[in-house]
N, C-alpha and C positions, 0 to 999 in steps of 0.2 A: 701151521706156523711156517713148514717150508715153503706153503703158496704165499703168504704173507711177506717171505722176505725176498722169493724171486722178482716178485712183482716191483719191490721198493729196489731189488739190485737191479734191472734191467736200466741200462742208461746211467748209471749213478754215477759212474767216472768219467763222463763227459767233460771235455776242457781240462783232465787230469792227465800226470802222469800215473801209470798203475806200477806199484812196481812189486817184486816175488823175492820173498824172504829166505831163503834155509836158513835153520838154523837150528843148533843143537842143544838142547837143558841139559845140562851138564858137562865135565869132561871129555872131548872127543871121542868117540871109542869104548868108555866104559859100558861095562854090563848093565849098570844103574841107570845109566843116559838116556833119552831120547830124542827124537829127531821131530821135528814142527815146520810147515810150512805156511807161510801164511803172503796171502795177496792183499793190498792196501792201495790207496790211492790215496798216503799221506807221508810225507817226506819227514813232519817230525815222528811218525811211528817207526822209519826205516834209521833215523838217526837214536831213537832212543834203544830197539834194539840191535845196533852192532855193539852199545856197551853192556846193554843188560843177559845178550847171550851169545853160545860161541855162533857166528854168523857167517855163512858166504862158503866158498869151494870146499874149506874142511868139512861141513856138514856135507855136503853135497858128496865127499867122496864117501863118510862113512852110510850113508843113504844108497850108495850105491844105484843099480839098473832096478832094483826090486825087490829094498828094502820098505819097510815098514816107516807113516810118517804120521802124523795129525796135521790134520788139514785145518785152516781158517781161512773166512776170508774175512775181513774190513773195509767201511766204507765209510766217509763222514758226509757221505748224503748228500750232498752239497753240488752239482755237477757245474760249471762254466760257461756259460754263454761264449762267444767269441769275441765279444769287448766286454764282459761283466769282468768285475772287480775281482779280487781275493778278500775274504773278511780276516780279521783279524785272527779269531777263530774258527775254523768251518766246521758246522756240523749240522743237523737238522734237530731244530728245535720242537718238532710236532710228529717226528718217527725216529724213536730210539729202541731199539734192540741189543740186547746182548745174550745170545741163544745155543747155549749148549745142548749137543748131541750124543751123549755117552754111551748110546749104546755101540751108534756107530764114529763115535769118537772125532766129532767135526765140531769146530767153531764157528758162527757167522755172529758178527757184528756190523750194526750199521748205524747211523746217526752221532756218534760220539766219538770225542777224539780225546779224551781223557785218559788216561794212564792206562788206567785197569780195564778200562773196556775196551781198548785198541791195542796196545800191548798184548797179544794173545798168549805170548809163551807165559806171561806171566802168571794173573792168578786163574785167570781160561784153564790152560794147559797145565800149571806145573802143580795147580790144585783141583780146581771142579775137576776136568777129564782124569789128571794123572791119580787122583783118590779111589776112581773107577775103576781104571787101569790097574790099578798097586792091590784093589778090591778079588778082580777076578784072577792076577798070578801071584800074590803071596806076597805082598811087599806093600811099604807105609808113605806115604804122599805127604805129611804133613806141614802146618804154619809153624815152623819148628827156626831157632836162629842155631847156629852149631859152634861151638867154642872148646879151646884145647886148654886145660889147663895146667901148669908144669909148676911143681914144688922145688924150695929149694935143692933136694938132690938131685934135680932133672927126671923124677917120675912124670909120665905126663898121659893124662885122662881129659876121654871126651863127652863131651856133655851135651844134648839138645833140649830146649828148653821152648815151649810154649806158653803164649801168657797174650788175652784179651789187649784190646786196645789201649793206651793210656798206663800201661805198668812199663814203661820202661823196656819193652824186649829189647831195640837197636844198640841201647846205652848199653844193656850187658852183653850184649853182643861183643862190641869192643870195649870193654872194661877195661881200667887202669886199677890195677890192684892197688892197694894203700901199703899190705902188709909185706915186710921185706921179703926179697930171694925167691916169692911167688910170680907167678907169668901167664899172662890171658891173651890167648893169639884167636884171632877170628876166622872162623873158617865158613860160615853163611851168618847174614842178618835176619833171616824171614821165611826160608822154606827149605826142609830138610826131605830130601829120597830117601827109604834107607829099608836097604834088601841083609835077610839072613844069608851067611856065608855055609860051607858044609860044616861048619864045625859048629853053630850055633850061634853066631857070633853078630849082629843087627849090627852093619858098616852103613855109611851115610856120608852122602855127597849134597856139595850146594849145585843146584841143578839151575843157577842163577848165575851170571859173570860179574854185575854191578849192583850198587847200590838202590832203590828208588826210595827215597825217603824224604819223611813227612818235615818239611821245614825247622818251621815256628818250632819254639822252644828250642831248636838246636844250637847250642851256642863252646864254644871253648872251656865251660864249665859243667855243662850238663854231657857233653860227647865230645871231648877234643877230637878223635881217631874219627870222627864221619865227617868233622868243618877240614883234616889236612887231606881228606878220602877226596872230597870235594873242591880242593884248591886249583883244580887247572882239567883241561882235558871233559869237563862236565854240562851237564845240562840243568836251565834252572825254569821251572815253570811255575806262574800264578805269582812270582816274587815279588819285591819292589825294588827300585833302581833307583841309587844317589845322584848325586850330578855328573859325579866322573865314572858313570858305566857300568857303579859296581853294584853287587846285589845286597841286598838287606830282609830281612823277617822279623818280625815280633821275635823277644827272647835273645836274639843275636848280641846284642850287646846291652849293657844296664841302662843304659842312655838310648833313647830314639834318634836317629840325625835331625836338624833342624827342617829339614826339606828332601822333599823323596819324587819322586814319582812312583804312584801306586799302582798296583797289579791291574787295577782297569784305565793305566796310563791316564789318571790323572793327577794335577798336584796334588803333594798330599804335605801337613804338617804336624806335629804333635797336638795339634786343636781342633783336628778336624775329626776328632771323636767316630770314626773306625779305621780297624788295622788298614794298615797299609800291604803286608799279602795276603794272598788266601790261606784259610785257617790251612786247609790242607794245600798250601802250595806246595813243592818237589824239589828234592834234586837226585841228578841221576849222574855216578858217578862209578868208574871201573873199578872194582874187585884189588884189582891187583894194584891200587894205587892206596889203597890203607895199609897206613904206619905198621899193625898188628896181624897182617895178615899170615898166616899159618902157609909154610912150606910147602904144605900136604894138601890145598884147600884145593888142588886138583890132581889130587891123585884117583886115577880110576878106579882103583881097589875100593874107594872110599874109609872112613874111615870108625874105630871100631868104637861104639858108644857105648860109656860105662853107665849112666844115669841119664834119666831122663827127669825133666824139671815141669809143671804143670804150674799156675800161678793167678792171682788175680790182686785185687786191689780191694781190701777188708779195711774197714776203720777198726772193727774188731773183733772178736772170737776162734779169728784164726791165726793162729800161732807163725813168727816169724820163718820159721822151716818145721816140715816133719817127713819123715820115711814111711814109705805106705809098708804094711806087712808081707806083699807078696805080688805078684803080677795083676790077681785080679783087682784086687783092692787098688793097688795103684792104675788102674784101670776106671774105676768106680770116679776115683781124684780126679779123670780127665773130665770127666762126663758133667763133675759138679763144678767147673772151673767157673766164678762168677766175678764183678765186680760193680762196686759201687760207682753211679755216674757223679760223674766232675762238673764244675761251670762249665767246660769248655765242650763235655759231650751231650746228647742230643735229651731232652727231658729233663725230667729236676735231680737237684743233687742231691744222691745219698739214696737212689732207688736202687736196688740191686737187678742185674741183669746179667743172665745165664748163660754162656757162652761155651759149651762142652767143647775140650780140647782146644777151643783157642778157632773153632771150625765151624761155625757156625754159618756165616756167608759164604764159606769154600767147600763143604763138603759135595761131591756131584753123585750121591744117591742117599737114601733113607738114612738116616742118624741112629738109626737101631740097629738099624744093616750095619754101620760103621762102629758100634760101640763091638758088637760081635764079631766084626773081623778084628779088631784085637784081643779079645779074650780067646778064640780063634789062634790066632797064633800066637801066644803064650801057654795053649795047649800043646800045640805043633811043636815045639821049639825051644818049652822051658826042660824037658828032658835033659836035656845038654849041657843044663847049669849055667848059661853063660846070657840069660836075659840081663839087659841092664835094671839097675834098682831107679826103684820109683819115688818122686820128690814132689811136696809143694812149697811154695814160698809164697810169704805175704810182708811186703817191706813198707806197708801202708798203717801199721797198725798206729792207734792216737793215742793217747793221756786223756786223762778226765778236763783238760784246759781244749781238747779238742787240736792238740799240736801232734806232729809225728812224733814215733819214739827214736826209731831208728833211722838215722843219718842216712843212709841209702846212697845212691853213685858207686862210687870206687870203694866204698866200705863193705859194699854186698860179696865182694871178693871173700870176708870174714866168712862167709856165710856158703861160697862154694866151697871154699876150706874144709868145713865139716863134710859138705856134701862128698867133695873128696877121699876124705879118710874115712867115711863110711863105704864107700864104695871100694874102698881098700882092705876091709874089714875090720878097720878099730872099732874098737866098742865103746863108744860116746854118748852113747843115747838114753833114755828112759823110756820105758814101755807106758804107752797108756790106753785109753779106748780108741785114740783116732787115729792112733801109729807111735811110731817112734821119734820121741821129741829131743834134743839135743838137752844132756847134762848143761846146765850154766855155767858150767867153766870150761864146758867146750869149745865157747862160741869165742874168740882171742877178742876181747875187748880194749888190751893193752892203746895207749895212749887214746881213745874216743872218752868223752864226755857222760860216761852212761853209769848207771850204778848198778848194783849186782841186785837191786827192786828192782828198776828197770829194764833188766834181762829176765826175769822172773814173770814181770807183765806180758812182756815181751812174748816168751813161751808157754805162759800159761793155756791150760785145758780146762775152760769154764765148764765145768757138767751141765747144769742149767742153760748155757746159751745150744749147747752141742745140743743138746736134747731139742730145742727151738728149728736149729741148724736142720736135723734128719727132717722134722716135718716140713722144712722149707724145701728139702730137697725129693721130698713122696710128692709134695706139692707140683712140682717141677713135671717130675716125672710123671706122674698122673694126668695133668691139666694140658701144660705145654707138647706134651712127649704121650699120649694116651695111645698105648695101644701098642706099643713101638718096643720099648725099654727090655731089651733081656734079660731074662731068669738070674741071670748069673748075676748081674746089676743091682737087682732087686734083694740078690741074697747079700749082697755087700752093705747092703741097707738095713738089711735087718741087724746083720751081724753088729754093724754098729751103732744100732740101734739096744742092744742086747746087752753089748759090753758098757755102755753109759751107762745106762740100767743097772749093773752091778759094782760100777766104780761109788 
């Protein structure tokens, strides 16, 4: 592969400018942080990362004469004749790589100019390599979004939460809580570093400076804090554009404008029967310009996480929240994290697909390796008492009409609420085979629409589906995962395998 990709970079930057990146995943200076360099001969990858990481002399100084870096390079293949044109997009349509090196911790990219494959710091770096990295000195890389939340006494707990495609992470990200005197500050939307302190203590930085986020559907109802994130100072890609310059996406507003120009620049009208941007069009917008942003979301200490949230997207059988019983269990949760596909993702609707920890595309070695370096260190480290407690959420569950039950957006607030004061040590819960479910009148329902059945449905622990549930998940593990799965994994399978069995 290395002769593979010298041969395609010899010459590649012809007629280009090249130009050389510093730049640092995380807060200047931190212990959590590192340092990334990456060469490009694309001016929108040098524009999209000075907002998406700290970029330019600061890195450069904490990088020092002989400091430690990851290397990438990028190229979008394309080189210049001395009168050839520029294309619209430049990339190479017939040699695309995107080639990670983890052992010796290098990037090369070439043929594409798309977000993820050019953006190196991004999910290159700040996920394949740094999961590697976090693999071999003791610390967690994760697709994690990180949020602080503050009750009305001004108590305030940290949260990271991972959760498959299509469930909403960005939204709760910056949450607008519903219920009074409570307060959701943002402190990363998408990928969480997060190292043990001496005391025991998993602290966690956005090792991220801005936004990159998925358009369509983003609108002032579904994310107000991502549409004022992105009001000015941004970048918009794959979008569509009105008459007077501005951007538009599916979902942006109820109404389509009468006339657009579409993401492949051309007219576009509500008749012309496809979107007008790309399903995953972008925008990429600085950190520090969201409404909710947390004080703290660059403090180098990072910062000290109570829970940790696991999540997918279920029509049914799995209950709106539950608490795992202990490290490994809530361990077992990440590994089984699934969701139902939607119209809008790839396949038919309503096929369940597997996505352990939310890391499936990102993980940069063996997924057994990585299930074991967290049980791994929750050995290490649960000593000390101070592991954060383990959660999953499912805000997708139906009715027999095939409608949601629960409202979801800024009402899921309700619902870190509990998470909350478990994490506080109230005693809220009911014990059952799959974990700890929330008492029904834990969950503040006050002024929602919902009846105390449908809180009931809501939480319910079907025995008979759970009992379906474990062999879908031996299935998993055997088929997809053969060979791989830790002991420790397995016995968490059984176990609730065992306790069904005597409920």
């Amino acid at each position: 592969m290395r002769q593979t990709l010298k041969d395609l970079y010899k010459g590649c930057m012809k007629g280009r400018t090249m130009y050389i990146i510093p730049y640092s995943m995380g807060p200047l200076g931190s212990h959590i942080s590192h340092i990334g360099v990456e060469i490009t001969d694309s001016a929108y990858v040098v524009a999209n990362m000075r907002i998406m990481s700290r970029m330019g002399k600061g890195a450069l100084d904490v990088l020092g004469t002989d400091g430690d870096f990851v290397p990438g390079v990028h190229s979008v293949g394309h080189p210049l004749g001395p009168k050839q044109p520029e294309k619209a997009w430049p990339c190479n349509a017939d040699n695309k790589y995107i080639v990670h090196f983890p052992e010796t911790r290098e990037i090369m990219s070439y043929g594409s100019g798309y977000g993820g494959n050019a953006l190196l710091g991004k999910k290159c770096f700040a996920l394949r390599i740094a999961s590697t990295m976090a693999r071999d000195e003791g610390w967690l890389a994760e697709h994690m979004l990180i949020l602080s939340l503050t009750n009305p006494e001004g108590k305030k707990k940290y949260i990271a939460a991972a959760y498959p495609s299509a469930c909403g992470k960005t939204n709760l990200a910056m949450l607008e809580p519903t219920i009074p005197g409570w307060k959701v500050e943002c402190i990363g939307d998408d990928i969480a570093w997060m190292k043990f302190d001496k005391d025991g203590t998993l602290r966690a930085i956005n090792p991220e400076a801005g936004f990159f986020g998925v358009a369509p559907g983003t609108s002032m109802h579904t994310n107000p804090n991502a549409m004022r994130s992105a009001s000015g100072n941004s970048i918009f890609t794959n979008v569509a554009l009105t008459p007077d310059g501005d951007v538009w996406w599916e979902g942006m507003t109820k109404e389509a404008p009468q006339r657009l120009t579409s993401w492949l620049g051309r007219e576009w009208t509500p008749e012309s029967g496809v979107d007008a941007a790309h399903p995953n069009a972008r925008f990429t917008a600085p950190a520090n310009q969201c409404p909710i942003i947390g004080d703290e979301w660059e403090d180098p200490a990072g910062v000290p996480i109570s829970a940790i949230i696991f999540g997918g997207r279920r029509s049914d059988t799995v209950p709106l929240v539950y608490e795992s019983f202990d490290w490994n269990h809530g361990t077992f949760l990440g590994t089984v994290c699934s969701s139902e596909t939607t119209a809008a993702a790839e396949g038919k609707r309503g096929v369940l697909r597997n996505d352990p920890f939310a890391m499936k595309p990102f993980c940069g070695y063996n997924i057994g390796d990585y299930f074991q370096h967290w049980i791994s260190l929750g050995q290490k480290h649960g000593s000390k008492g101070n592991l954060p407690r383990i959660f999953y959420t499912n805000w997708f569950r139906k009715n027999e009409a095939g409608k949601f039950i629960w409202p979801g957006f800024g009402e899921n607030s309700r619902v870190l609420r509990w998470i909350f004061d478990r994490a506080d040590g109230v005693d809220n819960a009911e014990e059952t085979a799959i974990g700890y479910v929330p008492t029904v009148e834990s969950i503040d329902i006050s002024s929602l629409s919902l009846s105390n059945e449908e809180m009931k449905e809501l939480l319910k622990v079907d025995r008979e589906r759970w009992l379906e549930e474990v062999e879908n998940y031996k299935r998993f593990y055997d088929k997809d995962l053969e060979g791989v799965v830790p002991k420790a994994i397995y016995e968490q399978l059984d176990l609730l395998r065992d306790r069904l069995s005597k409920a």
